[in-house]
N, C-alpha and C positions, 0 to 999 in steps of 0.2 A: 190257264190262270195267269192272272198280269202280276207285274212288281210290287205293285203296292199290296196287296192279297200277300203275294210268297212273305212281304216284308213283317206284316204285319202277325202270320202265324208265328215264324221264328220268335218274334217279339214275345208273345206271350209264352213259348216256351221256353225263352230265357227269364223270364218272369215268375214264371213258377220254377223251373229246376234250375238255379244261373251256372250248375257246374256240375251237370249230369255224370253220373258213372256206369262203368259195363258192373254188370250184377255177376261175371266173372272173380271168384277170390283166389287172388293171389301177394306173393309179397316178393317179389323177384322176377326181373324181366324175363328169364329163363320159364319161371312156374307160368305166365302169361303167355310165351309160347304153346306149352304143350297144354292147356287150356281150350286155346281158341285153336287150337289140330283137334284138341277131343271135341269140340263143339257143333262140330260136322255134321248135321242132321241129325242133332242132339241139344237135347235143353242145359240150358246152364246148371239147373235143379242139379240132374244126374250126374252133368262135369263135376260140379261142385263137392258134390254127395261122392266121387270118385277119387279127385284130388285131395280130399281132405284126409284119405288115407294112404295114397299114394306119395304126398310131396314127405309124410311121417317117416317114410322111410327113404324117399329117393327123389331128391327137387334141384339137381344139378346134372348135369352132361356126364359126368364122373358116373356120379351112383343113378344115373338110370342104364348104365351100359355095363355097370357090375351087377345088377338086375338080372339085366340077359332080358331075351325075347321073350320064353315067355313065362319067365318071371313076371314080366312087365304085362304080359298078358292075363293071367291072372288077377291083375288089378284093375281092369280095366274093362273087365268082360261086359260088365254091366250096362257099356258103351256101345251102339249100333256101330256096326262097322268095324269092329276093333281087331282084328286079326290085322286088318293094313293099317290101322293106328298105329299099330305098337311096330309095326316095320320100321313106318314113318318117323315115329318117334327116333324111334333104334337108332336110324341113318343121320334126323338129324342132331342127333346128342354127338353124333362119331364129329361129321361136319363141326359143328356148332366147338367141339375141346381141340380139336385137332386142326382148325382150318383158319378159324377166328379167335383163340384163345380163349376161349370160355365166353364171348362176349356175344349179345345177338348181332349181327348187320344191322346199317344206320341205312342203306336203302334198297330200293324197289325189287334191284336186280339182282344183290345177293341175297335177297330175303325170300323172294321165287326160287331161287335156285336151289333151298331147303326142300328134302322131301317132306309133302303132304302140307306145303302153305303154294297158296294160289294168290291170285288177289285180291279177293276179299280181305284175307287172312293178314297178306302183306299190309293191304292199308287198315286194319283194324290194328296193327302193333303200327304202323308207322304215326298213326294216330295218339295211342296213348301213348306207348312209349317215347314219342321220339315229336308230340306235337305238331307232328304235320298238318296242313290240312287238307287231307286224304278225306273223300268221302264212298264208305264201304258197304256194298250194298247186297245185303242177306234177305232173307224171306221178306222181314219186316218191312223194310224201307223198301222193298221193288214193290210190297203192296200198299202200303199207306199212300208212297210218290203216284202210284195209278190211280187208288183210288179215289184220293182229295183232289187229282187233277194239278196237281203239287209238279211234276214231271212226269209225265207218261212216258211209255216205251216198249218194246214190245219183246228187251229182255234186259237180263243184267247191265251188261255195257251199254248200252243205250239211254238207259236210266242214269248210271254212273254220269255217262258222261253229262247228258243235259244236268245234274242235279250241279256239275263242277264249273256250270254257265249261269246258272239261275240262282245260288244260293251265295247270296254277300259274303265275300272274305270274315268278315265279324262271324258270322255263325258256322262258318265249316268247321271249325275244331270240333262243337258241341253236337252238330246236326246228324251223325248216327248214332248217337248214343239217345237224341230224345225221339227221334224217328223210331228205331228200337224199341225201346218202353212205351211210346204209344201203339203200336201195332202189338206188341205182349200185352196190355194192358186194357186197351181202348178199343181203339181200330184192330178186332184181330179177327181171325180167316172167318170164325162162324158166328157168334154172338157178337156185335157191332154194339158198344154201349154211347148209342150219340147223346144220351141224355147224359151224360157224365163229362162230354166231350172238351177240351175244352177251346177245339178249333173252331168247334160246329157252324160258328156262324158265318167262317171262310170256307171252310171246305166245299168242292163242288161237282161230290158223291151225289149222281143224283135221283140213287135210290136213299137219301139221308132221310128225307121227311116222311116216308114209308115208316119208319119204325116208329112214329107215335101215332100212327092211322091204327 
């Protein structure tokens, strides 16, 4: 895919969403970490549906380690993976009051250094929280960037990185969050709705025209 193409999708996705959000709820940098730790091969639905009860009782470093393990586990179960969730968690509520004073890390390397953020994770908070322009790339965006031809790659990193050569300083703040919502939305793993699309006519998917045959 050339510049003018890449240019011009971004374009209309600032045109229709000009200041996209994660479909994450929270209201506290802290509630946005352990968020995107439970989101881990997990929908936001269920984070969501999780947290809502969870932060009611315990949405600070404080009171998720007066919780206890599994305290914290019990809230959580609902969640894939959740037995090293709530470790993760555990460890970094201890980190997070004790090491940084309540506050999250402002970058790369003390943000990995938390158990159970990687970097995905890292550039998804470094992004909102802290405006970076990190681009973090989860299911969504390694399939949408292959499939529209957008940035191919033949894994995470790879994609990352080309996506951090190809995509104009102007849209990297915005660009996983509308990457994101169109691959949940649009572009997603099994039902493709191109007729909804509203790349369609950059994209170069080029099984696209198969779905009105």
């Amino acid at each position: 895919m050339n510049k003018d193409k890449r240019y011009k999708i971004l374009s209309l996705f600032y045109s229709k969403c000009p200041e996209p959000k994660t479909e994450l709820i929270f209201s506290s940098d802290f509630e946005l970490l352990l968020s995107v730790i439970l989101s881990a091969q997990s929908t936001d639905f269920i984070v969501n549906k999780t947290t809502k009860t969870l932060f009611k009782i315990a949405n600070t470093p404080k009171g998720i380690l007066l919780l206890g393990l599994s305290g914290l586990k019990n809230h959580i179960k609902e969640i894939g993976l959740y037995n090293t969730k709530a470790l993760n968690i555990i460890r970094t509520s201890y980190l997070i009051l004790n090491k940084y004073d309540g506050m999250i890390p402002k970058n790369r390397i003390e943000l990995e250094s938390l158990p159970g953020v990687g970097r995905k994770t890292s550039n998804i908070l470094l992004n909102i929280l802290f405006k970076k322009k990190t681009i973090a790339v989860d299911t969504h965006v390694f399939r949408v960037s292959n499939r529209t031809n957008f940035a191919k790659g033949k894994n995470v990193k790879e994609v990352e990185n080309k996506l951090m050569r190809v995509v104009p300083n102007i849209f990297k703040l915005n660009f996983h969050s509308w990457f994101v919502l169109h691959g949940r939305y649009i572009c997603t793993a099994r039902k493709i709705k191109c007729n909804i699309c509203l790349i369609f006519k950059f994209c170069e998917f080029n099984k696209k025209n198969n779905i009105f045959s």
